[in-house]
C-alpha positions in Angstrom: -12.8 -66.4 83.0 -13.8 -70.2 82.9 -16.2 -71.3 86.1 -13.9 -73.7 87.2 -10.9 -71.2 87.4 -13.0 -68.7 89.2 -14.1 -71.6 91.5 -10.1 -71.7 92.7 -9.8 -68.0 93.8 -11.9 -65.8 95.5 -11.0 -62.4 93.2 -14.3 -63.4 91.1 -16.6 -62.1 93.6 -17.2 -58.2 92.1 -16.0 -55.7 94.8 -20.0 -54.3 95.3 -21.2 -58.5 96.2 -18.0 -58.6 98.2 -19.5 -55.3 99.8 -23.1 -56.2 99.6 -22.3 -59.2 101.5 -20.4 -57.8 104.2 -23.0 -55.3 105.0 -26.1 -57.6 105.1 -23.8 -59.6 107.5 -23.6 -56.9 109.6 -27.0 -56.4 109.8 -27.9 -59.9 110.9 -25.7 -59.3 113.7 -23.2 -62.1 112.1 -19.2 -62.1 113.3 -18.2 -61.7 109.4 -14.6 -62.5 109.8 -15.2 -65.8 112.0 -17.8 -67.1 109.3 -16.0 -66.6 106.4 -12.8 -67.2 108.2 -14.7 -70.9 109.0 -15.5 -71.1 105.5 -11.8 -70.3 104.1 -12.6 -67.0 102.8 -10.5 -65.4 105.4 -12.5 -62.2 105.1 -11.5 -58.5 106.8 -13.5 -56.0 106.7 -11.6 -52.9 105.4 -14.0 -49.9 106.4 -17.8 -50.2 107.9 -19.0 -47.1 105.4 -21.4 -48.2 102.8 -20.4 -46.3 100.6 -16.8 -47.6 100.3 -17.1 -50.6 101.9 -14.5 -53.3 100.7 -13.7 -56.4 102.0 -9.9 -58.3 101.2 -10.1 -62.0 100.3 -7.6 -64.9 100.8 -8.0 -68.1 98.4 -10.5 -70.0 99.3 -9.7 -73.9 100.4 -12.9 -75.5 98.6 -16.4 -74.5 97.6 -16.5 -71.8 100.6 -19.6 -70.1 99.5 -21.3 -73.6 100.5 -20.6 -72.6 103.9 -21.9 -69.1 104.5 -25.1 -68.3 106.5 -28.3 -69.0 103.8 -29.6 -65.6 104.6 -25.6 -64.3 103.6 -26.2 -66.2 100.4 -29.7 -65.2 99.2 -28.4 -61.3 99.8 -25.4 -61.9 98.0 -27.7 -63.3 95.6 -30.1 -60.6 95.0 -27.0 -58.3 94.7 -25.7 -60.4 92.1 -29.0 -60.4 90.4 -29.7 -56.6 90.7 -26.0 -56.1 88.8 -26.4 -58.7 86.7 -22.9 -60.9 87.5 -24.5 -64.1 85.8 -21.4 -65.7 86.9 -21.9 -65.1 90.6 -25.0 -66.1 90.2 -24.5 -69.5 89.2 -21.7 -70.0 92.0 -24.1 -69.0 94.7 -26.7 -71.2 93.5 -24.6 -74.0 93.1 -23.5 -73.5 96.6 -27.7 -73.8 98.1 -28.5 -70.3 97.6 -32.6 -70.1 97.8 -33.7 -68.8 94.2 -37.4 -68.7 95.8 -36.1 -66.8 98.6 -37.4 -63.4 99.7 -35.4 -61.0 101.3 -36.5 -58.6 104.3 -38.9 -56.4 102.1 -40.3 -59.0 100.8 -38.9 -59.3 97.5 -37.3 -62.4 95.4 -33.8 -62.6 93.1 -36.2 -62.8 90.2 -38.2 -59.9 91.0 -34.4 -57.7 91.8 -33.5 -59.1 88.6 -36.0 -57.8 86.5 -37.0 -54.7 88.0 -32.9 -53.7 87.3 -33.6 -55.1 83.6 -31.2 -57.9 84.2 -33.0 -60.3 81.5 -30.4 -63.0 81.0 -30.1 -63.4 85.1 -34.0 -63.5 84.7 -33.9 -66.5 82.2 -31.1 -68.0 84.6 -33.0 -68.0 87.7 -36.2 -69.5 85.6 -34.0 -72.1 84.3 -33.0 -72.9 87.6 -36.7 -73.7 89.1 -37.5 -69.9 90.4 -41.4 -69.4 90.1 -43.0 -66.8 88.4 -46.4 -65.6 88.9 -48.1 -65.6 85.1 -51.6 -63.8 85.8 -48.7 -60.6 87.4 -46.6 -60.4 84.6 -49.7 -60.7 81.7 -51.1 -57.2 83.6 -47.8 -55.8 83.9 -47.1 -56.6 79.8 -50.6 -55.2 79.4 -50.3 -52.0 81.8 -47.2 -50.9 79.3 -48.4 -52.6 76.5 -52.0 -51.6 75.9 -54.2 -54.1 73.2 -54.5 -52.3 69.7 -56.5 -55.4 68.8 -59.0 -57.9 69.6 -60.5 -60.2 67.1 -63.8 -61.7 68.3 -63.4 -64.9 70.1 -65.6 -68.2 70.1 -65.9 -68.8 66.2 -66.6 -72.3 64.6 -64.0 -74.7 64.1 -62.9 -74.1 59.9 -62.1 -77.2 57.8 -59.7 -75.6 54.4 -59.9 -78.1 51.9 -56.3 -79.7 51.2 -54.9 -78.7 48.2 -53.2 -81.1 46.2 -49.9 -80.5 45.5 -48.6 -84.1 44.4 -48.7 -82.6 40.3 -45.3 -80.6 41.9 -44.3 -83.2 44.1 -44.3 -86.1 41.1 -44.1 -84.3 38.2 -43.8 -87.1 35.6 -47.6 -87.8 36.6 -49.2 -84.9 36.0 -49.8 -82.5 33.3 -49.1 -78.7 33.5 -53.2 -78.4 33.5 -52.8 -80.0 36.9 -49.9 -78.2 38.3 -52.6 -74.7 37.1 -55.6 -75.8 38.9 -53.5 -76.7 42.3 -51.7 -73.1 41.8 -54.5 -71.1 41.5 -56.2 -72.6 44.6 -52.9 -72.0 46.0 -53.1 -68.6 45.0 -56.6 -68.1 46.2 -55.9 -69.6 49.8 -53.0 -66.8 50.3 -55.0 -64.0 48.8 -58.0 -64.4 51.1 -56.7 -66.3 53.8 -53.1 -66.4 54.6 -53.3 -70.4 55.6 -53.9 -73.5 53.6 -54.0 -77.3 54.5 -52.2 -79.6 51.8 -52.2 -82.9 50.7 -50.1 -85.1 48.5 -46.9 -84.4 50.1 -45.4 -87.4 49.7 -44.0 -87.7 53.3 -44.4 -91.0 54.6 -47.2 -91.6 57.8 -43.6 -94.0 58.6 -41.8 -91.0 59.2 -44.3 -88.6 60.9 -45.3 -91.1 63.4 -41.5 -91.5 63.9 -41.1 -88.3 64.9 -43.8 -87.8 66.6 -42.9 -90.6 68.9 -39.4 -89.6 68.8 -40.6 -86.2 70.4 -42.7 -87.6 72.9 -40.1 -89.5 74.2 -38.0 -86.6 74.5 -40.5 -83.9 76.4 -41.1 -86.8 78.4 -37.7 -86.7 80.0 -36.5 -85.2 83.4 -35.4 -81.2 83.3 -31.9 -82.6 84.0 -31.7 -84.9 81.1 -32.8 -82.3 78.6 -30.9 -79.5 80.5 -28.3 -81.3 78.8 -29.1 -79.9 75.4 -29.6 -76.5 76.7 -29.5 -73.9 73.6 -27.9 -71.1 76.3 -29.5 -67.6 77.1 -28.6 -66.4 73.9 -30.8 -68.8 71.7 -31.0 -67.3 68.5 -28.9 -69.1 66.1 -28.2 -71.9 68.3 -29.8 -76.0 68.2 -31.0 -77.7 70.9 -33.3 -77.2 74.0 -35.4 -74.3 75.0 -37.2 -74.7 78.9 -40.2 -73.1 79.1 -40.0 -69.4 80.2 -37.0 -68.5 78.6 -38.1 -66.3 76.3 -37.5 -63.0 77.5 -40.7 -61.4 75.6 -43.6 -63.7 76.5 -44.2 -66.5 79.2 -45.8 -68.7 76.7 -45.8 -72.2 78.9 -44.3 -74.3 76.2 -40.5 -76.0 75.5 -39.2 -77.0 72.6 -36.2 -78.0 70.5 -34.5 -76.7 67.7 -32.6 -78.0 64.5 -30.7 -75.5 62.7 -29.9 -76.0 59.3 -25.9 -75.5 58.4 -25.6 -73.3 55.2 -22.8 -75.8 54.6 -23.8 -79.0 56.2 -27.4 -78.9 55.4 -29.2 -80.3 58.3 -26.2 -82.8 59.4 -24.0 -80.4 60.8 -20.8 -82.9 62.2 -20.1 -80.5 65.3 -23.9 -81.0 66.7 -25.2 -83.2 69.5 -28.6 -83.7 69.7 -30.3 -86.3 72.1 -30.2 -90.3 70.6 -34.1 -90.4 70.1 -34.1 -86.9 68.3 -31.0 -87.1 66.3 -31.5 -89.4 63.1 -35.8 -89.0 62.9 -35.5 -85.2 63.6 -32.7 -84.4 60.8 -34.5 -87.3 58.6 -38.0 -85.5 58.8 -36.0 -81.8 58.6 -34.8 -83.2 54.9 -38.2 -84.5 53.7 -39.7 -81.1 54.7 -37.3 -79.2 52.8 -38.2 -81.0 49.8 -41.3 -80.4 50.3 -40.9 -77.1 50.5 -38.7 -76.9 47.5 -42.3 -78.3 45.8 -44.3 -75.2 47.3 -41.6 -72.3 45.8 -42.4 -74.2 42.1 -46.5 -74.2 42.9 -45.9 -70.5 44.2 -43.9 -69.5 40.9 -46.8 -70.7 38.8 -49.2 -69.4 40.7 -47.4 -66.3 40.3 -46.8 -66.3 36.8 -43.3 -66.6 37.3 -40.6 -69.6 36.0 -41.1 -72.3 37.5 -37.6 -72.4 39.1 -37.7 -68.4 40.1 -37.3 -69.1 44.0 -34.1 -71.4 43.4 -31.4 -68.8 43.5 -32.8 -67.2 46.8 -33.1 -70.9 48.4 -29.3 -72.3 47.9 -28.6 -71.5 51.3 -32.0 -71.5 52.7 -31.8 -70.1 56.7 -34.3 -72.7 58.0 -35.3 -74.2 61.4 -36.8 -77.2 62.5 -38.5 -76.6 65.9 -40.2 -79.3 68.0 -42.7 -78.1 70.7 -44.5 -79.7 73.6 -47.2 -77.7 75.5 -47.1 -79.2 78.8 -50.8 -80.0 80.4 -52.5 -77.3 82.0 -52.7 -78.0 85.5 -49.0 -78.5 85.3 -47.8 -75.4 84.7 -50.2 -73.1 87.4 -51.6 -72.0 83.7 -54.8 -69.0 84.9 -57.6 -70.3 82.8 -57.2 -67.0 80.7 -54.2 -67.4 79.4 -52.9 -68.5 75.9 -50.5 -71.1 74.7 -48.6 -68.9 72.6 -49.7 -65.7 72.2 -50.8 -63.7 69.0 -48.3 -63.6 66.4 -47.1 -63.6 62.9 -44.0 -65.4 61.5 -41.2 -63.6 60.2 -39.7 -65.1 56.9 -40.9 -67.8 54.2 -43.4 -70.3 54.3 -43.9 -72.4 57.9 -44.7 -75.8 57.6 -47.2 -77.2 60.5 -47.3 -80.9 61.4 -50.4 -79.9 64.1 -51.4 -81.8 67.0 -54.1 -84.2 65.9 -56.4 -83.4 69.1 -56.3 -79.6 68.3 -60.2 -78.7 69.4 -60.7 -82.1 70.4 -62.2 -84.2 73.6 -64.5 -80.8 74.1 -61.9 -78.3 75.4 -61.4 -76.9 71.9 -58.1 -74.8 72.0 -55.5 -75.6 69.4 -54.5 -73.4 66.6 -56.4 -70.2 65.8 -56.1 -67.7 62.7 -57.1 -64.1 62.1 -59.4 -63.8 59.7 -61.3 -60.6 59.0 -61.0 -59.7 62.8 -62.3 -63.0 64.1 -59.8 -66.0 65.9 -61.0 -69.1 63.4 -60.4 -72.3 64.8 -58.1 -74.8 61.9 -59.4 -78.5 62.3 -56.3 -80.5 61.6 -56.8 -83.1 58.6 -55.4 -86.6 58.9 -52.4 -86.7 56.7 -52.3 -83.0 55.7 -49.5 -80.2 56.5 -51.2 -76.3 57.4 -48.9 -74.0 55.5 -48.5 -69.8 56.3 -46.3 -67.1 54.8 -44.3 -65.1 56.9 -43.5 -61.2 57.0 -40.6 -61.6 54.6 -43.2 -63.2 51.9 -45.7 -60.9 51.9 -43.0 -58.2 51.1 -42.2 -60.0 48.5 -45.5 -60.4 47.1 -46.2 -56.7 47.1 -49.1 -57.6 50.0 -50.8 -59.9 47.4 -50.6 -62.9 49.9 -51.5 -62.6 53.8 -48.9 -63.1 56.6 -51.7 -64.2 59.0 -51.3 -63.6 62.4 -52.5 -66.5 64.4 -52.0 -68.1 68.2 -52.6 -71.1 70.6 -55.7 -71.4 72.1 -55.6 -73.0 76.2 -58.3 -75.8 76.2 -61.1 -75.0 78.7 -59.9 -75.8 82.0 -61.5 -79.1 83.3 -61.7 -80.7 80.1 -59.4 -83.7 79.1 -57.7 -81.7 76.6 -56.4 -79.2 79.1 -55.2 -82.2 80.7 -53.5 -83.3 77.6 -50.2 -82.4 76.2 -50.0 -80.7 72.9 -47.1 -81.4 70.4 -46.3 -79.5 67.0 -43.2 -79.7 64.6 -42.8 -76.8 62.4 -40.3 -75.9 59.4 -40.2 -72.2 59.5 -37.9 -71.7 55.9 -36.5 -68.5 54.5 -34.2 -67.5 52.3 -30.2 -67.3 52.4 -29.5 -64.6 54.5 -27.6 -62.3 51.8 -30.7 -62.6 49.5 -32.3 -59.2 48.1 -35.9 -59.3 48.5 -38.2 -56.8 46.8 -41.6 -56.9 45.5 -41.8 -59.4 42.5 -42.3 -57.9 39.0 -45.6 -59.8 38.4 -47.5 -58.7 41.8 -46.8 -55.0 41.2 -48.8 -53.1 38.2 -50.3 -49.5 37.9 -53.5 -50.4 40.4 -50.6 -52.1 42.7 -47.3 -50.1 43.0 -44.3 -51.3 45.0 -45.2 -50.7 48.4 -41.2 -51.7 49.5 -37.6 -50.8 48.9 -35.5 -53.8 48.8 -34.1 -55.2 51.6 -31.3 -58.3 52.7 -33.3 -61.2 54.4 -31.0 -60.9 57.3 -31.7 -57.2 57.5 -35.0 -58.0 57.3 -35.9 -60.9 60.6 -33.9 -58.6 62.5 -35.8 -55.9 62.3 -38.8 -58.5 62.8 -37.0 -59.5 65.8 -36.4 -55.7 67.0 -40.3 -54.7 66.4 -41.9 -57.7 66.7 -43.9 -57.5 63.6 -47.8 -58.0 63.8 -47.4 -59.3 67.1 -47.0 -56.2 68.6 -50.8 -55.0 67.3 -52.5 -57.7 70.0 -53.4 -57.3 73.4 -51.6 -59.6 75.7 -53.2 -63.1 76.6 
């Protein structure tokens, strides 16, 4: 049922609120049938037990849950939340409920919410302003999720040398000896490492400052403005607008926004709305990336020993995302000076194209992007003009475990430096396959000393169980 059709009867309240609410009126030694009477509810109690406690309800004159008691309203809330009624919820918020507000044992809707496992009335209430306490729900993820690993912290800053990839971006200037030498660096950096910086993309400083600027502009919009844009609770496979906290895994403090590409429409999908300053620089840089990325399958295939148009036929209807993210300064989001901004993981798919904040580790605070390497979190000093590339889950499959899915995070600044009073802003391509691709380990990275470690698998098949098991992420403690 739409909102605005339940708004024009009263039969949307679930018999248990309806209960719920009569009962904690009761107990505040409220006259039940003269408030809601007041308010055009009309209410009559049916029978004082408890347990079958039921209340009849005429049709309400207009917006009648506006007028009940505030302490009615946050119980009915909290009942709504411990059920899960998202669509109560939302009435009883619109109509003043307190989403901060504790009840008589001290605890909040949020708190209801999740002890009952109610995650999407979680995400509603944190859309809606509720606090959470961060340092709590860190040692609750790491009382029921203990660390299975902890790479040493504190390691020097690394500078990767760029490799050049222009001999596969302009092909008619370079000779195949070139295209060899940038491969086989190529290969090297994904054998050993997992992570490489490149150059010689051929994507305009025009059109990265563009977005750049483009996104700033955006983050630096009110909540209600880019509430506008909201991708829902159900995010996956949507565009648009993700607050921070609405993940329902990880309270990372960080919002972004998302372009999908259309297996149809590419990345101009007609039945999208994105925000004016996003749409045209945000689809424009989404199309240069791609063809970048088309440039790294053709160095991979060499480097591979494969043809040099092998990836093609899994890439007609790649299943890629552009996503946009702005880590809010420190101080502004109660961040403890402990915790990450964005914890350990790995991606899930193809190759992820990085367009890093140019102050990562800068103005003393360090922070920034950090990789895994041989047990030890490696700073990556970003390189004027230069992309950082990883492989995903999904490629390492395919390569048999010859290249390195490399798990890596977002270090917090040290608090009371001007970076942690900075805001941090990334765009990334995260590409992958069409979704009805068969994957399986490529002829030419599986040999006698190296035998096929995996059955074939679909790619869709494959990110969900990503999704379901979390991949690499779940080996990390939590912070």
């Amino acid at each position: 049922m739409a909102t605005s059709e339940m708004a024009e009867t009263s039969g949307w309240l679930p018999l248990d609120t309806r209960a719920a609410t009569v009962r904690a009126a009761q107990k505040r030694g409220l006259k039940l049938e003269d408030e809601w009477a007041a308010s055009g509810l009309g209410a009559k109690i049916v029978t004082t037990n408890p347990q079958i406690a039921k209340a009849s309800v005429t049709k309400p004159q207009a917006d009648p849950l506006s007028k009940l008691p505030i302490d009615t309203r946050l119980a009915t809330l909290r009942t709504a939340m411990k059920r899960g009624h998202a669509a109560v919820v939302l009435e009883l918020v619109k109509a003043g409920a307190p989403v901060d507000g504790a009840g008589e044992d001290g605890t909040t809707p949020i708190k209801v919410a999740a002890m009952a496992g109610q995650m999407a009335a979680v995400q509603g209430l944190l859309r809606w302003g509720a606090r959470v306490d961060l340092n709590a729900y860190e040692d609750i993820l790491a009382k029921f999720a203990p660390p299975r690993r902890r790479p040493q912290e504190g390691h020097v800053s690394q500078t990767f040398d760029p490799i050049d990839i222009s001999p596969f971006v302009q092909p008619d200037l370079f000779d195949d000896a070139a295209r060899k030498a940038s491969a086989q660096a190529w290969d090297n950096m994904f054998r050993t490492v997992g992570f490489a910086t490149i150059s010689g993309h051929g994507v305009t400083n025009e059109i990265i400052h563009g977005l750049k600027m483009s996104a700033k502009k955006f983050f630096g919009r009110g909540s209600a403005y880019k509430q506008q844009f909201f991708r829902g609770l159900q995010m996956a496979g949507k565009p648009g607008y993700s607050p921070i906290g609405m993940a329902q895994e990880h309270s990372d403090p960080v919002e972004g926004y998302t372009f999908i590409r259309s297996r149809s429409e590419a990345w101009s999908a007609a039945d999208e709305t994105h925000p004016i300053e996003l749409a045209c620089t945000g689809r424009q840089y989404a199309y240069e990336l791609e063809r970048v990325m088309h440039a790294i399958h053709w160095m991979s295939a060499v480097a591979l020993d494969l043809p040099a148009n092998y990836f093609d036929e899994f890439y007609e209807r790649p299943a890629s995302v552009l996503v946009l993210s702005h880590y809010p300064p420190l101080s502004s989001v109660g961040m403890p000076d402990c915790k990450l901004r964005y914890r350990a993981h790995s991606d899930y798919s193809g190759f992820t194209i990085l367009l890093q904040d140019d102050e990562d580790g800068g103005n003393g605070g360090v922070g920034g992007l950090e990789i895994d390497i041989n047990g030890a979190w490696v700073p990556v000093t970003p390189q004027p003009g230069c992309f950082v590339v990883n492989i995903g889950d999904l490629f390492e499959t395919w390569t048999n475990d010859r290249w390195r899915s490399t798990p890596h995070r977002v270090r917090s600044p040290a608090p009371g430096t001007a970076s942690a009073e900075q805001s941090r802003n990334t765009a990334m391509l995260f590409s992958g396959p069409s979704l009805d691709a068969v994957i399986a380990p490529i002829a030419t990275c599986v040999d006698k000393d190296h035998p096929s470690r995996y059955a074939p698998i679909k790619a869709a098949e494959h990110l969900k169980a990503q999704y379901i098991t979390k991949s690499k992420e779940a080996e990390y403690r939590v912070g």
